[in-house]
C-alpha positions as a Markdown table, in Angstrom:
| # | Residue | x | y | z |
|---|---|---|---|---|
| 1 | Unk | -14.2 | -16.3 | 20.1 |
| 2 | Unk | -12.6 | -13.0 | 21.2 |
| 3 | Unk | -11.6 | -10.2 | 18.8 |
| 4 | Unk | -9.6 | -7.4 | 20.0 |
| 5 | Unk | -9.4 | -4.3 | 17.2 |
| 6 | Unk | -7.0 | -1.2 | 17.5 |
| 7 | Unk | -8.8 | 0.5 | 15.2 |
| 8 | Unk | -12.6 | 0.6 | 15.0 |
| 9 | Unk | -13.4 | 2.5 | 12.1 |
| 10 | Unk | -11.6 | 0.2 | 9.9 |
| 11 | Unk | -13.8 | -2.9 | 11.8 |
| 12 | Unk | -16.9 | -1.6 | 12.7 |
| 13 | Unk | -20.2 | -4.3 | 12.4 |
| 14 | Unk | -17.1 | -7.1 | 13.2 |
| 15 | Unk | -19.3 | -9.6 | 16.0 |
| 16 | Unk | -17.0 | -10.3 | 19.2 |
| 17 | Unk | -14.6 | -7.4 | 19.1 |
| 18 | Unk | -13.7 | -5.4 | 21.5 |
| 19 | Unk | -11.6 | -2.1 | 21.4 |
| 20 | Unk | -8.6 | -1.2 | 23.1 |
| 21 | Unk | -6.2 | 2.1 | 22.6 |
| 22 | Unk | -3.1 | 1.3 | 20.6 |
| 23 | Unk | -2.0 | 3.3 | 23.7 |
| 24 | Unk | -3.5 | 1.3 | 26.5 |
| 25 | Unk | -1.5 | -1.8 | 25.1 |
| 26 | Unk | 0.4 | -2.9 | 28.5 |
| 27 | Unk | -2.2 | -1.7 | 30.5 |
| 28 | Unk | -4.9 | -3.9 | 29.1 |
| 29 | Unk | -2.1 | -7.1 | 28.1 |
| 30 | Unk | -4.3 | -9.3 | 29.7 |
| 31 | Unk | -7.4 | -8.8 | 27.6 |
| 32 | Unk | -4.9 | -8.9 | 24.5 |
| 33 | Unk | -3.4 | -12.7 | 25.8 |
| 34 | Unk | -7.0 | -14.2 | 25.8 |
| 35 | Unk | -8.0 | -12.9 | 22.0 |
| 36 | Unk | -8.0 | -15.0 | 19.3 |
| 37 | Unk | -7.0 | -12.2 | 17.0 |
| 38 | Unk | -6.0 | -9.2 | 16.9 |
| 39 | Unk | -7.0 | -6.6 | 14.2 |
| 40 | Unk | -5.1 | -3.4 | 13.1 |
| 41 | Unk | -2.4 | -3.3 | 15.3 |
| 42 | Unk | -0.4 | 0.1 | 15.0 |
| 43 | Unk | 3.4 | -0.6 | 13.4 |
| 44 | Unk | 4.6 | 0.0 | 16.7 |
| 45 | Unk | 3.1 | -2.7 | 18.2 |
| 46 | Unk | 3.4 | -5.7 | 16.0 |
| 47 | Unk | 6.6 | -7.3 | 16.9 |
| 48 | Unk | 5.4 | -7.3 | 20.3 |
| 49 | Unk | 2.3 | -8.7 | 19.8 |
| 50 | Unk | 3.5 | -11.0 | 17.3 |
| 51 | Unk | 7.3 | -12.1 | 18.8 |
| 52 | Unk | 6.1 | -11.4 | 21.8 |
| 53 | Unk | 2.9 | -12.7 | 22.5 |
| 54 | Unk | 2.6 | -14.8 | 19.6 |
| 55 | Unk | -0.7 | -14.1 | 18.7 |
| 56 | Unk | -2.3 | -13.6 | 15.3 |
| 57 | Unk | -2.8 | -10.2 | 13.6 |
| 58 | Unk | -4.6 | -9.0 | 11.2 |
| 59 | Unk | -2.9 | -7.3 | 8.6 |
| 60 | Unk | -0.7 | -10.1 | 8.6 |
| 61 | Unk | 3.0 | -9.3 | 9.8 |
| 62 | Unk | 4.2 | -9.6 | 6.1 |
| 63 | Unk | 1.6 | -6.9 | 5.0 |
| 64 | Unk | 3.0 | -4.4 | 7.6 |
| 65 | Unk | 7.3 | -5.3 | 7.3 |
| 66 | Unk | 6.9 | -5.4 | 3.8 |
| 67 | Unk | 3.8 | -2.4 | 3.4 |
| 68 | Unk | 6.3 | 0.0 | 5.6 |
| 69 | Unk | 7.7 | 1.8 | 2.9 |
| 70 | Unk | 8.3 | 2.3 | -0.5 |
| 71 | Unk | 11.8 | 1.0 | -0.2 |
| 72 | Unk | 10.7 | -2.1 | 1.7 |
| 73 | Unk | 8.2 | -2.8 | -1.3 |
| 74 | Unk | 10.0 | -2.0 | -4.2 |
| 75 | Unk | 13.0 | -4.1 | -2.8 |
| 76 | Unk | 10.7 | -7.1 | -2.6 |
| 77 | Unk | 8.6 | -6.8 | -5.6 |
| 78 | Unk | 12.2 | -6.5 | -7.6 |
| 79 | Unk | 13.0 | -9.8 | -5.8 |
| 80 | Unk | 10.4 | -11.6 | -7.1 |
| 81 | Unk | 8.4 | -10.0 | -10.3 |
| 82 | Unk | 11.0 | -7.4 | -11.7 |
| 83 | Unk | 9.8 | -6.8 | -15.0 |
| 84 | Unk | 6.6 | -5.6 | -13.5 |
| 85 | Unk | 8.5 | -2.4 | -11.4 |
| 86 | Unk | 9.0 | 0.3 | -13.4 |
| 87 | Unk | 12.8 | 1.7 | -13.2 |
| 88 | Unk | 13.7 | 2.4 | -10.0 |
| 89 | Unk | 16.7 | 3.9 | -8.2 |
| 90 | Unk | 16.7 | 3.9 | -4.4 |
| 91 | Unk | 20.2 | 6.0 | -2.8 |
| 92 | Unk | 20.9 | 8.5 | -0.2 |
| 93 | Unk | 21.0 | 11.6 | -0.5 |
| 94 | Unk | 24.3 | 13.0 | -1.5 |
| 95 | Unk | 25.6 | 15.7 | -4.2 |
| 96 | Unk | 26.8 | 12.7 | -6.5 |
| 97 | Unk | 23.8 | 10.2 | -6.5 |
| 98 | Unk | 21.8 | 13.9 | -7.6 |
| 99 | Unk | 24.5 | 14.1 | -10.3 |
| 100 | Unk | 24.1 | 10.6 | -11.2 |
| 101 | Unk | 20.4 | 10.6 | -11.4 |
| 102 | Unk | 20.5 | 14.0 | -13.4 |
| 103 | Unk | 22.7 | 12.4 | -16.0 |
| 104 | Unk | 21.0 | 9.0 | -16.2 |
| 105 | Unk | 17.2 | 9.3 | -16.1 |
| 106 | Unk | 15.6 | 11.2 | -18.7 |
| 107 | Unk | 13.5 | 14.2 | -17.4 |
| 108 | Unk | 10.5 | 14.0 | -16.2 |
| 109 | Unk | 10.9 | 11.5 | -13.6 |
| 110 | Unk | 8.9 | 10.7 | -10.2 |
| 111 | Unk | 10.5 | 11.6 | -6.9 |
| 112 | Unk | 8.7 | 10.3 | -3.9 |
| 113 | Unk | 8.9 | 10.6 | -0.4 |
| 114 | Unk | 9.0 | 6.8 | 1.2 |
| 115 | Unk | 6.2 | 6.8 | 3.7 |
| 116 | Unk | 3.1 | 8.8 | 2.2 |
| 117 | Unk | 0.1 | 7.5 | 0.5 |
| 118 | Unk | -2.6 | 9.5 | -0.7 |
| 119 | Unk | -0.9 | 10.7 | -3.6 |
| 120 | Unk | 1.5 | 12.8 | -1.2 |
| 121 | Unk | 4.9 | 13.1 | -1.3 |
| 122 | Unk | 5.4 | 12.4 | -5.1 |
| 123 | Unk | 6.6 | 14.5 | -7.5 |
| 124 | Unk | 7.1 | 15.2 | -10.9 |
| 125 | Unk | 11.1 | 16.6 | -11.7 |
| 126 | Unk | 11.5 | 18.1 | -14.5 |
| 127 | Unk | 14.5 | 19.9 | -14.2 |
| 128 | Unk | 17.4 | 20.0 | -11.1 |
| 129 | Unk | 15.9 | 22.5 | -9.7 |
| 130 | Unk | 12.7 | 20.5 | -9.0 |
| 131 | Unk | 14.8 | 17.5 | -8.3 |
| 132 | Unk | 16.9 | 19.8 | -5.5 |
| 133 | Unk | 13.9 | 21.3 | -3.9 |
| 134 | Unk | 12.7 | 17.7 | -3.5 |
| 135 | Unk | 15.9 | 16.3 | -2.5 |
| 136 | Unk | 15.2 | 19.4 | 0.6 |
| 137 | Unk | 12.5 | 17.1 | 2.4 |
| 138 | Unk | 14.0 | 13.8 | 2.0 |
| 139 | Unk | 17.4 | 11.7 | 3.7 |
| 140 | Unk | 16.7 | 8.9 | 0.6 |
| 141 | Unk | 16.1 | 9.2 | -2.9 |
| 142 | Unk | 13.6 | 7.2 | -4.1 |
| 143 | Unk | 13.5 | 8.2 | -7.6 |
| 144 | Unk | 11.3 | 6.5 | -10.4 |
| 145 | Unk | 10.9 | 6.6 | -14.3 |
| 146 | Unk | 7.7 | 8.6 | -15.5 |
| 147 | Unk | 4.9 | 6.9 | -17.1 |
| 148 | Unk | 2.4 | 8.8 | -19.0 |
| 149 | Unk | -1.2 | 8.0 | -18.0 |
| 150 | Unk | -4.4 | 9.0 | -17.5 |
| 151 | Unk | -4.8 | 6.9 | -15.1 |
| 152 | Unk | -4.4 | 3.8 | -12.8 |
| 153 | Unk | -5.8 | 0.3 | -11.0 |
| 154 | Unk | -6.5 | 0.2 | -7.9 |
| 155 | Unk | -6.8 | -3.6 | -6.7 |
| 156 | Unk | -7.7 | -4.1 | -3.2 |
| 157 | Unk | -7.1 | -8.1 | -2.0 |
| 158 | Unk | -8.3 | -8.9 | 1.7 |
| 159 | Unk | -7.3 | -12.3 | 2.6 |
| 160 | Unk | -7.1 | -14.8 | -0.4 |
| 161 | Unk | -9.1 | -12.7 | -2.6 |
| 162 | Unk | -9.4 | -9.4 | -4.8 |
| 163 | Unk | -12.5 | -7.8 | -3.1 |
| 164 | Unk | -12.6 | -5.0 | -5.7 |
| 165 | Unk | -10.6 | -3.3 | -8.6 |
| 166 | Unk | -11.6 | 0.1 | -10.0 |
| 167 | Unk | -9.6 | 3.1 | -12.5 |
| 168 | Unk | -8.4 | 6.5 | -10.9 |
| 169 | Unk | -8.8 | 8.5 | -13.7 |
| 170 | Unk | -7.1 | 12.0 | -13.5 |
| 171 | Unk | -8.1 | 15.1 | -16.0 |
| 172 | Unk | -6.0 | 15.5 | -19.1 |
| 173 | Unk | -2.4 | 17.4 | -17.8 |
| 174 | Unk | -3.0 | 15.8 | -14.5 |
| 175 | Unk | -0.5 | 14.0 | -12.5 |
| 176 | Unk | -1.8 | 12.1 | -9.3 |
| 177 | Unk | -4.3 | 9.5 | -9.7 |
| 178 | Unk | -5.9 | 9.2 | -6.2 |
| 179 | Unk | -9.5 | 9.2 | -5.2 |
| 180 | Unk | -8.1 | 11.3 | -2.8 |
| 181 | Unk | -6.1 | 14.3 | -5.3 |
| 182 | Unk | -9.6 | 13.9 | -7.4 |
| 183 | Unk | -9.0 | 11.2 | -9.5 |
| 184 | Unk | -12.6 | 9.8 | -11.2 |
| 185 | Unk | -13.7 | 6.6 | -9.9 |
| 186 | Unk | -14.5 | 4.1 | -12.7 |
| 187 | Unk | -15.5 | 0.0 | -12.9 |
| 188 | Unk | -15.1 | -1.2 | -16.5 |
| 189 | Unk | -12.7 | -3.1 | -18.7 |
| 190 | Unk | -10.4 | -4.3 | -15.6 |
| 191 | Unk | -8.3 | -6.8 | -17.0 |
| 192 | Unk | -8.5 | -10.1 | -15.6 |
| 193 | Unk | -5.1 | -10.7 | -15.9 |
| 194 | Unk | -3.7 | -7.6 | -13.8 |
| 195 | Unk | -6.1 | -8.6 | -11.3 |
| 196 | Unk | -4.3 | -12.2 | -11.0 |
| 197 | Unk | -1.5 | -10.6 | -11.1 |
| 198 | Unk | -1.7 | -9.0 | -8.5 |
| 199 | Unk | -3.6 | -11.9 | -6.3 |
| 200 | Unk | 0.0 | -14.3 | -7.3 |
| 201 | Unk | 2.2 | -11.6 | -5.9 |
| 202 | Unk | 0.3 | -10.9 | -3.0 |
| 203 | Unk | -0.2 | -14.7 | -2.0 |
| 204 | Unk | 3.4 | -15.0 | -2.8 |
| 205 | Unk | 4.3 | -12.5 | -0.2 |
| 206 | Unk | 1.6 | -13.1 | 2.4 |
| 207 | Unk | -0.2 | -9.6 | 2.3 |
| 208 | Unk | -3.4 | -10.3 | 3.0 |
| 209 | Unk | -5.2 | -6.8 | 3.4 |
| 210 | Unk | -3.3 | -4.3 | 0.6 |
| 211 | Unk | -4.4 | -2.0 | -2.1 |
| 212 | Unk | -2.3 | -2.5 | -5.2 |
| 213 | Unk | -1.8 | 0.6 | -7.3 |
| 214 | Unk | -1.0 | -0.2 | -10.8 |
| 215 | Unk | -0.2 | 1.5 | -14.4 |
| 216 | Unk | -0.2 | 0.5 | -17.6 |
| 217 | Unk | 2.6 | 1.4 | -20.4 |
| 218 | Unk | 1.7 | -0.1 | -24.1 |
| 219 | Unk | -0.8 | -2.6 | -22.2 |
| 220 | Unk | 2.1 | -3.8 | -20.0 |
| 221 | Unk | 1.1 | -3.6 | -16.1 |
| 222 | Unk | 3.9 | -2.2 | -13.8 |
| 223 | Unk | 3.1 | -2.1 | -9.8 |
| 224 | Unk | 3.7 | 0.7 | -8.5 |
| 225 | Unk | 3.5 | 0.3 | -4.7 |
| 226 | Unk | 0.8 | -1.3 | -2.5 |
| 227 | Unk | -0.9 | 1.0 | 0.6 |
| 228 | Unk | -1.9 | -1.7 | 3.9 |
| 229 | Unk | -4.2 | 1.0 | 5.4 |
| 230 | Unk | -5.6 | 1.6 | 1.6 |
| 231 | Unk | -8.6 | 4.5 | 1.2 |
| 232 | Unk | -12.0 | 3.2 | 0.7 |
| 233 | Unk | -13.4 | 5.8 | -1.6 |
| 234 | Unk | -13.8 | 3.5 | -4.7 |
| 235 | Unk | -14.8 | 0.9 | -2.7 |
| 236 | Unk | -18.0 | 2.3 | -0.9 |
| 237 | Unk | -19.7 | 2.8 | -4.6 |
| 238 | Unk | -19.2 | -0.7 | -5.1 |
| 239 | Unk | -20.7 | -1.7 | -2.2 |
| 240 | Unk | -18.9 | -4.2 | -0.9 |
| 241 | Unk | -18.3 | -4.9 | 3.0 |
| 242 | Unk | -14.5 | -4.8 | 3.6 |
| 243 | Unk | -15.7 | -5.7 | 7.7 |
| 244 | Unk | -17.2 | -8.8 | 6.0 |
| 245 | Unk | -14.5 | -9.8 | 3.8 |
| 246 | Unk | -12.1 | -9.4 | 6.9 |
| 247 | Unk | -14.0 | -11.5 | 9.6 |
| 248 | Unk | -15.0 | -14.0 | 7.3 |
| 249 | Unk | -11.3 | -14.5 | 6.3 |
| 250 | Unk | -10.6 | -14.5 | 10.0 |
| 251 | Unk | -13.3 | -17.1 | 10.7 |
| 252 | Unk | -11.7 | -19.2 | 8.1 |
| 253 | Unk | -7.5 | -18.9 | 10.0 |
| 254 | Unk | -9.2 | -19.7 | 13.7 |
């Protein structure tokens, strides 16, 4: 068995990998033809690799297409589970879709940008002057209805399986939820049926290494997006071995 990785800090202890530059693709094609699979592929790469080659990645290719960006997921995750998407409008960025958004969602509201994680790009508007500054950095609105929270899931599924599921909880006043923005990390009370939730719509879709961010309103669970590439912050106090999850899920497609 032959493992190639194009990213070794997210598959180090793996057996049988080797490493090669996302850079250093065409120069070393040959040692990527004889893997078996091939791990962390950059976005860049995959349709080659995938169409191309027709080897097997891991993320799958559904976990990147649809993981891209926030208007790739939200589009899906309306296709198939709407009523667990909060309110969502996705338009370009022109004088009237700001007019229209000022006179139909009621202030505050979320304004992200479509390709940051982290807990960047995403902001509060309370007024059109926070809603023009933002509409400044972006060519799409992607704008979203506020739900007060003091916090949020994070559900982390590798392969057929949630691996772990933990709170961010976020100070009284706060507004971002991430580990990351210094959001507490806590492990109680995770409801069993979020976290099969999430496992349907995951399976459903064919996302296979994600983190699911979700928030509750009046004990209702709305996804907000899912992160491919997800931080692993919660996840190292729960001690549990995301390279083991992943190769043993490999072992299991070969």
């Amino acid at each position: 068995m032959k493992l190639v990785t194009f990213n070794p800090l997210r598959t180090i202890g793996i057996p049988n990998i080797s490493y090669i530059k996302p850079l250093n693709m065409y120069k070393d094609i040959e040692k990527i033809k004889e893997a078996d699979f091939l791990l962390f592929p950059e976005y860049w790469q995959v349709n080659s690799l995938v169409y191309g080659l027709k080897k097997k990645i891991f993320p799958s290719i559904e976990s990147y297409h649809l993981g891209h960006n926030k208007i790739e997921m939200t589009r899906v995750l309306k296709a198939i589970c709407p009523e667990q998407i909060p309110y969502t409008e996705i338009l370009s960025n022109s004088d009237e879709n700001r007019r229209y958004i000022m006179e139909t969602f009621p202030l505050p509201f979320v304004a992200k940008e479509i390709k940051n994680s982290m807990g960047q790009g995403v902001f509060l508007i309370r007024n059109e002057q926070d809603l023009q500054k933002y509409a400044e950095k972006v060519d799409v609105l992607y704008i979203q209805e506020y739900i007060p929270n003091d916090r949020d899931l994070r559900i982390c599924v590798i392969g057929n399986e949630v691996v772990t599921a933990y709170w961010r909880v976020v100070e009284t006043g706060g507004f971002h939820h991430n580990v990351a923005q210094g959001g507490m990390v806590l492990y109680d009370n995770i409801p069993d049926e979020t976290i099969q939730l999430v496992l349907d719509v995951s399976q459903k879709l064919g996302i296979n290494h994600a983190g699911f961010d979700v928030i509750f309103d009046n004990e209702k669970p709305y996804i907000l997006e899912f992160n491919i590439l997800f931080g692993n912050q919660g996840i190292q106090k729960h001690k549990v071995s995301l390279e083991q999850k992943i190769f043993d899920f490999i072992m299991e497609k070969l």
